[in-house]
C-alpha positions in Angstrom: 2.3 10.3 -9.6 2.6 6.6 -10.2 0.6 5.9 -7.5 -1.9 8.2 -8.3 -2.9 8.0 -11.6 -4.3 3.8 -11.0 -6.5 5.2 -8.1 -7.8 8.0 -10.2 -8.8 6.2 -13.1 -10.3 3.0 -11.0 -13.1 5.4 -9.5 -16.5 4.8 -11.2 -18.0 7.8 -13.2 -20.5 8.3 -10.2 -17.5 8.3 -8.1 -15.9 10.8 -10.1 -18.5 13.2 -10.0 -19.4 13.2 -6.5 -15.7 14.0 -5.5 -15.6 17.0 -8.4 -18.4 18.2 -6.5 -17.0 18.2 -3.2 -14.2 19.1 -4.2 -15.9 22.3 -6.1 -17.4 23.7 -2.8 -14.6 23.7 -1.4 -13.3 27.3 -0.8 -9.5 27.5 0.0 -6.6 27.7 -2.2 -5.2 23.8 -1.5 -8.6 22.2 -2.1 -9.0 24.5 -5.5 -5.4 22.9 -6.3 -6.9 19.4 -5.1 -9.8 19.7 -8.0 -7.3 20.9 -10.3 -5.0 18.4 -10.3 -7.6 15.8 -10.2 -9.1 17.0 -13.1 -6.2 17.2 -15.0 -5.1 13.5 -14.2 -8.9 12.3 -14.7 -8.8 13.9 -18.3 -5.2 12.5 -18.9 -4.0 15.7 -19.9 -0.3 15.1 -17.5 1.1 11.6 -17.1 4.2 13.1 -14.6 5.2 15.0 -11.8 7.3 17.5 -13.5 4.0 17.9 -15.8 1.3 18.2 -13.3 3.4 20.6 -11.0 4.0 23.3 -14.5 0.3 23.3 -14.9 -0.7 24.2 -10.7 2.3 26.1 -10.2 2.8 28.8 -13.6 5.7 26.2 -15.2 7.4 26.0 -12.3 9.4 22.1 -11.1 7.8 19.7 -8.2 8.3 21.4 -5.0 6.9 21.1 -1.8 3.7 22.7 -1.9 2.9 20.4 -5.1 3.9 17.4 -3.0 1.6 18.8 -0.6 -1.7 18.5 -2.7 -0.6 15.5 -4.5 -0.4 13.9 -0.7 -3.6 15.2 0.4 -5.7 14.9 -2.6 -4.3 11.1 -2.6 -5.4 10.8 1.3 -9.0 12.2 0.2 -9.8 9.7 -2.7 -8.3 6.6 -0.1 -10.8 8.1 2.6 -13.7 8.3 -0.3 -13.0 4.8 -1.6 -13.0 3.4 1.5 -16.9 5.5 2.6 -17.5 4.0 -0.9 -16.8 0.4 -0.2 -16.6 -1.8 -3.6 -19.1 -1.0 -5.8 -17.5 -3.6 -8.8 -20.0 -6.2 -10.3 -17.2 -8.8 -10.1 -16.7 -8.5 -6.3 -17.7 -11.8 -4.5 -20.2 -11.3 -1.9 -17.6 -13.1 0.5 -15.3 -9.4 0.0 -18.4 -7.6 0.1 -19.2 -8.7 3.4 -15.4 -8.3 4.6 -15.6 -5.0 3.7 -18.6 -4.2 5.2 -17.5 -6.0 8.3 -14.3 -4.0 8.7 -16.5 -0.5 8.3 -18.9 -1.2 10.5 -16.2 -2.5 13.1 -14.3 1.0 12.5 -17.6 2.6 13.3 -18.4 0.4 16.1 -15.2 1.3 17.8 -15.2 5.1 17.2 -18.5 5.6 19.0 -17.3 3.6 21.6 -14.1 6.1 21.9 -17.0 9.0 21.7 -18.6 7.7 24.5 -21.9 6.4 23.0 -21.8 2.3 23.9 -25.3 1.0 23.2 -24.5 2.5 19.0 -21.3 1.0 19.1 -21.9 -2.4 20.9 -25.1 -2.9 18.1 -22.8 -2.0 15.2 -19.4 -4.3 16.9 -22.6 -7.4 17.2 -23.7 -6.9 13.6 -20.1 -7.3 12.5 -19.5 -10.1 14.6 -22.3 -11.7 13.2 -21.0 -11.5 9.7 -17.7 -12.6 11.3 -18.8 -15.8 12.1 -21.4 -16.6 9.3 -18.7 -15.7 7.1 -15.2 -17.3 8.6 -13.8 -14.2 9.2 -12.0 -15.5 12.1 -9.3 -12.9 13.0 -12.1 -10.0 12.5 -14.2 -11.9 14.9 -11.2 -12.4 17.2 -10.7 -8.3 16.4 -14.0 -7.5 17.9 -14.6 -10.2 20.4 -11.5 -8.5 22.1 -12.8 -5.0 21.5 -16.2 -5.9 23.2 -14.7 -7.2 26.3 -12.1 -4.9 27.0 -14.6 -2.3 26.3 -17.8 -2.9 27.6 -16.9 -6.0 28.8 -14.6 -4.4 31.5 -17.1 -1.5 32.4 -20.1 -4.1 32.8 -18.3 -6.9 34.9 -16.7 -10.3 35.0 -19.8 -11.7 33.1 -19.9 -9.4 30.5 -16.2 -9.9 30.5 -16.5 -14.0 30.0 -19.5 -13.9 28.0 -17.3 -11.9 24.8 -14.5 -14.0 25.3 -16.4 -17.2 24.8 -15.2 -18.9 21.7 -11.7 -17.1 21.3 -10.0 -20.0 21.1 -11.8 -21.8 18.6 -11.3 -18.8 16.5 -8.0 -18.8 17.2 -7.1 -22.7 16.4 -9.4 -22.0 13.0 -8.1 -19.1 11.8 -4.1 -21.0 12.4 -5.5 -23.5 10.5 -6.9 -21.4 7.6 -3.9 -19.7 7.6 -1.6 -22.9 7.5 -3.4 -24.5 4.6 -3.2 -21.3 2.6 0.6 -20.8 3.0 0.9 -25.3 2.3 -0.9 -24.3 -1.2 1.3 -21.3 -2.4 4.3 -23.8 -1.2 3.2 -26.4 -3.8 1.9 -24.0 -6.4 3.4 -20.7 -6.4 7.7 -22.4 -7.4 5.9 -24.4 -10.4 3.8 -21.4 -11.9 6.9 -19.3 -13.0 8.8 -22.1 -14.2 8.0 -23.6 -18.3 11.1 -26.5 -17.3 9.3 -27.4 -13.5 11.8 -28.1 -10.3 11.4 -31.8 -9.5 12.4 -31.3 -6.0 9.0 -29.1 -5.5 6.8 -32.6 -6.5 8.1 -34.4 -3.6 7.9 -31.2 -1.4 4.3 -31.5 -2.4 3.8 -35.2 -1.1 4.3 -34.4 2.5 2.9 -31.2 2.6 -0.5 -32.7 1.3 0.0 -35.6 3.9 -0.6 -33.0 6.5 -3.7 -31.7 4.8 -5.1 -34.9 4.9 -4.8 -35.3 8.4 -6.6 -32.3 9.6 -9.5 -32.5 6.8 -10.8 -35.2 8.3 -13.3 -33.3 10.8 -13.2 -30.0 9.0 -15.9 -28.1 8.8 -14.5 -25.2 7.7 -16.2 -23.5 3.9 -12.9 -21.8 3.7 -10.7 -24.7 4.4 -12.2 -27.3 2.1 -11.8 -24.5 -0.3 -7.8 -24.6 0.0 -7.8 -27.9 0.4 -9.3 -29.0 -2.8 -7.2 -25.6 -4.6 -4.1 -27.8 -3.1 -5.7 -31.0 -4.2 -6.1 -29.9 -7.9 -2.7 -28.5 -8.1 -0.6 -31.4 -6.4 -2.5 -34.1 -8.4 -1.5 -32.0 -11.7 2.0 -31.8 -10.2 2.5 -35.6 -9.7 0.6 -36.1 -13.5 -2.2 -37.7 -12.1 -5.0 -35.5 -14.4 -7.9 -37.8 -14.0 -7.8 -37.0 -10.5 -7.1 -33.3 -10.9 -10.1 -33.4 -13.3 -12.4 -34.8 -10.8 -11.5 -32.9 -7.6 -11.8 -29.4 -10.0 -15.6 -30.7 -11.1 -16.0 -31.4 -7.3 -14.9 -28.3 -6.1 -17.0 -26.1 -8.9 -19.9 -28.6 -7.4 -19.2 -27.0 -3.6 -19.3 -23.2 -4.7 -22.4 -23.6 -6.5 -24.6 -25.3 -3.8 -23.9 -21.8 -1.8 -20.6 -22.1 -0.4 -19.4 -18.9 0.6 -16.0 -19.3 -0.9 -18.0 -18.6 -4.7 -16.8 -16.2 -6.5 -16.1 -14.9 -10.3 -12.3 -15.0 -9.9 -12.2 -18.7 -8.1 -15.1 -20.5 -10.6 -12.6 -19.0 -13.0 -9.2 -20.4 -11.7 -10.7 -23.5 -11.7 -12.5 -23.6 -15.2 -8.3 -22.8 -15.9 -7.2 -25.6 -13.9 -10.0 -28.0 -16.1 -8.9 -26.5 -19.2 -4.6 -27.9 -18.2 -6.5 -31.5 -17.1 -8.9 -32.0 -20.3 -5.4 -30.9 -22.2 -3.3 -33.6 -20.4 -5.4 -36.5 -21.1 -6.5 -35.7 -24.3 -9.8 -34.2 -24.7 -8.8 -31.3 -26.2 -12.5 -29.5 -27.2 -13.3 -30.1 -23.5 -10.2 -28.4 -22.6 -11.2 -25.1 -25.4 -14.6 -25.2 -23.5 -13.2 -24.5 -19.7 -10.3 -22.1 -20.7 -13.2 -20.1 -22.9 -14.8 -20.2 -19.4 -11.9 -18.8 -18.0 -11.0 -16.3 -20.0 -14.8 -15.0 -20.1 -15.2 -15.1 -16.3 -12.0 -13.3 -15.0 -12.3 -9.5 -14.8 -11.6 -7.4 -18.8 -8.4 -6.5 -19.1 -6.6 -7.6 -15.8 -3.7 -9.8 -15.7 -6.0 -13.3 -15.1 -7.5 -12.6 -17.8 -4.5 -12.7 -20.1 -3.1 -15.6 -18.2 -6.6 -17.7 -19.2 -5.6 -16.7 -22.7 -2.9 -18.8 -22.4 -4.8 -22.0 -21.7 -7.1 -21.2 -24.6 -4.4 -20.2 -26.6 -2.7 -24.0 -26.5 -6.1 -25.9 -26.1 -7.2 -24.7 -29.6 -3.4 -24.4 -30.7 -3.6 -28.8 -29.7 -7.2 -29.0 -31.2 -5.1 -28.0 -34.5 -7.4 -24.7 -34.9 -4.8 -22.7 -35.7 -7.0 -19.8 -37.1 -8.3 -19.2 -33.5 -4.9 -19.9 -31.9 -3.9 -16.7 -33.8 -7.2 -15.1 -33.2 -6.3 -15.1 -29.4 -3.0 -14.5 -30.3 -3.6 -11.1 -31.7 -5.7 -10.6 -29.3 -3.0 -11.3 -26.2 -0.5 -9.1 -27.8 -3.3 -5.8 -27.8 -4.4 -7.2 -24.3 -3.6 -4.0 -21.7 -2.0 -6.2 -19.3 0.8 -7.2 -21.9 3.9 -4.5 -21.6 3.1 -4.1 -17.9 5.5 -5.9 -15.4 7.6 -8.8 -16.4 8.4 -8.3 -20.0 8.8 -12.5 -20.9 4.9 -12.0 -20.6 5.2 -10.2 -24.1 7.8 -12.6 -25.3 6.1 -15.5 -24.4 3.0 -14.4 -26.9 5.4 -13.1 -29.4 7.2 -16.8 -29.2 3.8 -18.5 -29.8 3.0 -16.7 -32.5 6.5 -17.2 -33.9 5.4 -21.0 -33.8 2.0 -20.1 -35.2 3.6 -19.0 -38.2 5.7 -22.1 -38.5 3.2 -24.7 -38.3 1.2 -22.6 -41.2 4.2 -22.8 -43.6 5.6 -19.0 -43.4 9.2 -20.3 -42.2 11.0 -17.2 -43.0 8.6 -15.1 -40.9 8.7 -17.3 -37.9 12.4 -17.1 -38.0 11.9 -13.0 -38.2 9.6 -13.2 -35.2 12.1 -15.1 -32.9 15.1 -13.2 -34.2 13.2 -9.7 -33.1 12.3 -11.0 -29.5 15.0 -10.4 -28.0 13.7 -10.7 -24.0 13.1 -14.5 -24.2 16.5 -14.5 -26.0 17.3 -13.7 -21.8 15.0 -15.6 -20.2 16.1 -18.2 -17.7 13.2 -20.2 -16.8 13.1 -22.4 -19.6 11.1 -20.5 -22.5 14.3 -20.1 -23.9 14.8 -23.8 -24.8 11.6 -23.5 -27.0 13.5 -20.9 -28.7 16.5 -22.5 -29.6 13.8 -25.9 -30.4 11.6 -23.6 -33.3 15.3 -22.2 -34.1 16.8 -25.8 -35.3 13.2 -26.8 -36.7 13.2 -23.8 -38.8 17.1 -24.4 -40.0 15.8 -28.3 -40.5 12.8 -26.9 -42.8 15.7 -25.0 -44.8 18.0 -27.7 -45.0 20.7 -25.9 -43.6 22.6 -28.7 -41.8 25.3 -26.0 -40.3 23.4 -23.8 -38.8 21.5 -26.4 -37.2 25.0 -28.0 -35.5 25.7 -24.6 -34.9 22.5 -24.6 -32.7 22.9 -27.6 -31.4 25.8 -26.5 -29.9 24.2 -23.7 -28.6 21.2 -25.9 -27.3 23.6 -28.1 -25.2 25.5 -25.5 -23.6 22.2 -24.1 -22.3 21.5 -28.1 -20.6 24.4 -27.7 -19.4 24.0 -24.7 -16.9 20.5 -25.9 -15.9 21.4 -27.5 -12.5 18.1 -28.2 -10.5 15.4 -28.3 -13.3 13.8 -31.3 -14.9 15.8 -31.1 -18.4 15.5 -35.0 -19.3 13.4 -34.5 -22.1 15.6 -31.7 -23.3 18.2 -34.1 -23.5 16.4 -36.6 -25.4 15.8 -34.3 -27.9 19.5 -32.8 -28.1 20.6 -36.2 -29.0 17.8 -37.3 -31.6 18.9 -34.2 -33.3 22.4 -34.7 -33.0 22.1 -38.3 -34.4 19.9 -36.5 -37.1 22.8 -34.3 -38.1 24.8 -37.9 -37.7 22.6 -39.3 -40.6 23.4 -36.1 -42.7 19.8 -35.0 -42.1 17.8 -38.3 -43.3 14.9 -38.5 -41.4 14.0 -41.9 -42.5 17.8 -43.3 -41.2 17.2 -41.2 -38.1 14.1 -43.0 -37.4 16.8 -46.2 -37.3 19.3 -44.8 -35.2 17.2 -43.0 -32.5 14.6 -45.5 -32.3 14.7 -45.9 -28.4 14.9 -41.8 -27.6 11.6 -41.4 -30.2 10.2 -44.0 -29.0 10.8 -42.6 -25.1 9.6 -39.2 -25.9 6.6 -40.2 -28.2 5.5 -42.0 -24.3 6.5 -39.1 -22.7 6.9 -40.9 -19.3 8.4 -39.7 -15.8 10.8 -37.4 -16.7 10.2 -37.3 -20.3 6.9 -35.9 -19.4 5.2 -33.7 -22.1 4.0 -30.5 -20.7 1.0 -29.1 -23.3 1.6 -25.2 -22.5 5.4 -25.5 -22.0 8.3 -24.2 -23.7 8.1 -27.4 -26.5 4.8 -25.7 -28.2 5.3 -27.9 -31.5 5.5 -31.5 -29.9 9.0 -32.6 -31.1 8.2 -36.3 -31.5 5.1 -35.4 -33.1 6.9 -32.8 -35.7 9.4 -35.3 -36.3 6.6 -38.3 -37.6 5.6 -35.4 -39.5 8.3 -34.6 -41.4 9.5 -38.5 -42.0 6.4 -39.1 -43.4 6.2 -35.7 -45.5 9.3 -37.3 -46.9 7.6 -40.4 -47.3 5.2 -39.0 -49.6 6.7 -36.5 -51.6 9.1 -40.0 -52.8 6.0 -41.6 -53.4 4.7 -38.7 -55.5 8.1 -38.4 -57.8 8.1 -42.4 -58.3 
C-alpha cells in the first residue's frame, strides 16, 4: 500500500478521470475491485492494507485475492503513466525528450517484432535523431544496435555498416559523461551530509578535478561542460575559494540560458543555491537572500529541494540580521510536507534553528525549552550536535550559571574527543576559550586577556578554523562573544 498510495495521488485530475473511466467499462469482477480500490485510495478514505482489503472483501484480512488487485491495479496506473508520459510544468524539455525518445524506441521495436519494418525503422530514426541532438548517447547506442541487427542484417552488409557508423564515438562519450558524473558525486555527495566536513574529501577533490581538466580541453559535449562546471562550483567552495565558486555559478547560469540543453528548473535552481553559500561566504549577504529566494521559488512546491533551499534562505537573512523573516521561513520549514518524511535530523535541524532564533531575540528560557524537547539531534552524529551543546553553554552563560556550564563543558570535550576523522579544530578553539572563561570565574573582559590568541584565531577563521555560515555554529561564537564583552561594557558605563 506504501507503494501505491504516492503513485495514486501523483496522477493529474485529467489522469484520474480518464482511468475512472476505463476502469468503469470495465465488466468483470477484478477490474470492478480495480475501480474500487482506486477510488477509495484517491478519496483517502484507507491509508493500509488491512483497511483497504475490510472494505473489497466484507471485513475480511489481506489475502491473496486482495494482493491480486492491488498488484494489477498498480501494473495498470505504471502502464498508463508511462502512455501518459510527463505532463508536469516543471519537467525540463531535456526529460521530455528522453521520455519521448524511450517510447517511440519501444514502439519502433515492437513493430519491428510484428513484422511491419518501414513503421518501425521511421519511428527507431526519429528517436535517433533526438538521441543525438540531445546527448542521449546510450539510447542512441540502444537503437543504433537495434537498427542493424534488425534491418541491418535483413538488408545487407551496407545497411549493416551504415547503422553502426559512429558507435564508438557514442560509446567513448557516453564513458566520459558517465565518468564526470560519478567524479562530482565523489567530491560533493561525502560533504553534503556532514555540518563538521571530512578534510580528507578536499584533497580527494584536488586530483579528481585534475582529471577533469584534462579531458575538458576539446569537449564539446552540452552535458559534460554541464558537470564540469556543477564540479567546478562545488570543489572551489570546498577548497574556500568563493570568488571563484561565485564566478563559475554566474558562468554556468550564463550557458543554460543561451539554449543549452542541460536548462532546466531544478538545475537554474541548484545553482541560484550554490550563489546563495558563495554571496554568504564572502560577505554580501542581501545578494546571498536574493539567489536562495531564487532557489527556493524555482524548485518544485513541496518536495524535498525545496525545503533544502530554505535552508540557504533561512541563514542568508538569519546573517543579514533579519531575524523576523529568519523565523518567517522557519515556521514555514517546520509546516513544510517534506519535514517528518525520511531522516528525522531534517526536523531537528529546523527545530535547532529556531531554538537559536529564540536566543538571539532575548527569550533564553524558551530556547533552552526548544533544545531540551529535540531529542533526535540530541543523537545526531554528524556534527549538529556540537551546535547543541554550543547554544546549551551560551544559554547557561546568559544565566550566569557557571556549573552548569563546566558541566557542559565537560560534556562538549568528550564529544571532540570521539570525533576521529572530521575537521573539529575550531571546536577546539572554542572548548578552550570557554574553559579559560570558566578560568576567569566568567569575566568576559579578563577572558578577552587570557584567550587573546584563540579569539583572535577564530575571529580570522582561517584553514581549519574556517567558519562555515549554515553549519552547526549558527550564532558565530567569536562574534557572540564581542557581543557580550561589550554588553558588559556598557551596562558599567550606564551604572557609573
Amino acid at each position: 500500500m506504501k507503494s501505491l498510495i504516492p503513485i495514486v495521488h501523483a496522477l493529474s485530475g485529467k489522469e484520474k478521470r480518464l482511468i475512472k473511466k476505463f476502469f468503469s467499462i470495465q465488466t468483470n469482477g477484478e477490474d470492478k475491485k480495480k475501480l474500487r480500490l482506486f477510488t477509495l485510495i484517491l478519496e483517502k478514505r484507507v491509508k493500509t492494507d488491512a483497511e483497504a482489503a475490510a472494505e473489497l472483501y466484507d471485513g475480511q484480512k489481506p489475502n491473496s485475492a486482495y494482493s491480486h488487485v492491488k498488484r494489477r491495479l498498480k501494473d495498470d496506473l505504471l502502464n498508463f503513466i508511462l502512455f501518459q508520459g510527463s505532463p508536469g510544468i516543471d519537467v525540463a524539455e531535456r526529460v521530455r525528450v528522453e521520455i519521448t525518445c524511450s517510447k517511440m524506441t519501444l514502439q519502433g521495436k515492437l513493430l519491428i517484432q510484428r513484422g511491419i519494418y518501414d513503421e518501425g525503422e521511421k519511428l527507431l530514426k526519429k528517436a535517433l535523431e533526438m538521441a543525438e541532438e540531445y546527448e542521449m548517447y546510450l539510447d542512441a547506442i540502444n537503437i543504433k544496435n537495434l537498427l542493424r541487427t534488425t534491418l541491418g542484417y535483413r538488408r545487407g552488409a551496407e545497411e549493416y555498416m551504415k547503422y553502426s557508423a559512429n558507435m564508438d564515438f557514442y560509446i567513448d562519450e557516453l564513458s566520459k559523461w558517465l565518468k564526470i558524473r560519478r567524479q562530482y558525486y565523489e567530491i560533493t555527495l561525502p560533504n553534503e551530509f556532514y555540518a563538521n566536513k571530512k578534510t580528507e574529501y578536499k584533497e580527494q577533490g584536488g586530483s579528481i578535478m585534475a582529471d577533469m581538466e584534462i579531458k575538458n580541453k576539446d569537449n564539446q559535449s552540452h552535458r559534460f561542460t554541464f558537470w564540469y562546471y556543477m564540479a567546478r562550483i562545488y570543489y572551489h567552495s570546498i577548497i574556500r575559494d568563493f570568488q571563484s565558486s561565485r564566478d563559475y555559478a554566474h558562468e554556468l547560469l550564463a550557458i543554460l540560458n543561451s539554449g543549452s540543453i542541460m536548462a532546466s528548473k531544478p538545475a537554474i535552481a541548484a545553482i541560484n543555491r550554490d550563489l546563495a553559500y558563495a554571496y554568504m561566504n564572502v560577505g554580501n549577504y542581501s545578494k546571498a537572500v536574493q539567489h536562495a529566494q531564487v532557489s527556493v521559488d524555482t524548485f518544485r512546491k513541496g518536495m524535498v529541494n525545496e525545503l533544502r533551499s530554505m535552508e540557504y534562505l533561512f541563514f542568508a537573512h538569519l546573517r543579514n540580521r533579519d531575524y523576523e523573516n529568519a523565523m518567517q521561513i522557519v515556521e514555514q520549514g517546520l509546516s513544510h510536507q517534506q519535514i517528518n518524511r525520511g531522516n528525522k535530523l531534517i526536523q531537528a535541524r529546523w527545530l535547532f534553528f529556531k531554538a537559536n532564533l529564540e536566543y538571539l531575540k532575548g527569550d533564553f528560557g524558551k530556547a533552552a525549552k526548544s533544545l531540551s524537547t529535540n531529542e533526535h539531534i540530541a543523537k545526531d552524529k554528524s556534527g549538529w550536535y556540537l551546535g547543541y551543546k554550543l547554544l546549551q553553554m551560551m544559554i547557561h552563560i546568559e544565566e550566569n550559571d557557571l556549573f552548569l556550564v563546566d558541566y557542559q563543558i565537560k560534556n562538549f570535550n568528550s564529544l571532540l574527543a570521539r570525533k576521529k576523522r572530521e575537521n573539529i579544530q575550531r571546536a577546539k578553539a572554542i572548548s578552550k576559550v570557554i574553559r579559560l572563561f570558566m578560568r576567569a570565574r566568567g569575566d568576559f573582559e579578563e577572558t578577552f586577556k587570557i584567550a587573546a590568541p584563540e579569539i583572535a584565531e577564530l575571529s580570522a577563521g582561517e584553514n581549519e578554523l574556517f567558519w562555515d555560515p549554515i553549519s552547526y555554529e549558527v550564532i558565530r561564537f567569536d562574534e557572540w562573544l564581542h557581543s557580550k564583552k561589550e554588553e558588559k561594557e556598557a551596562r558599567r558605563r550606564r551604572v557609573s
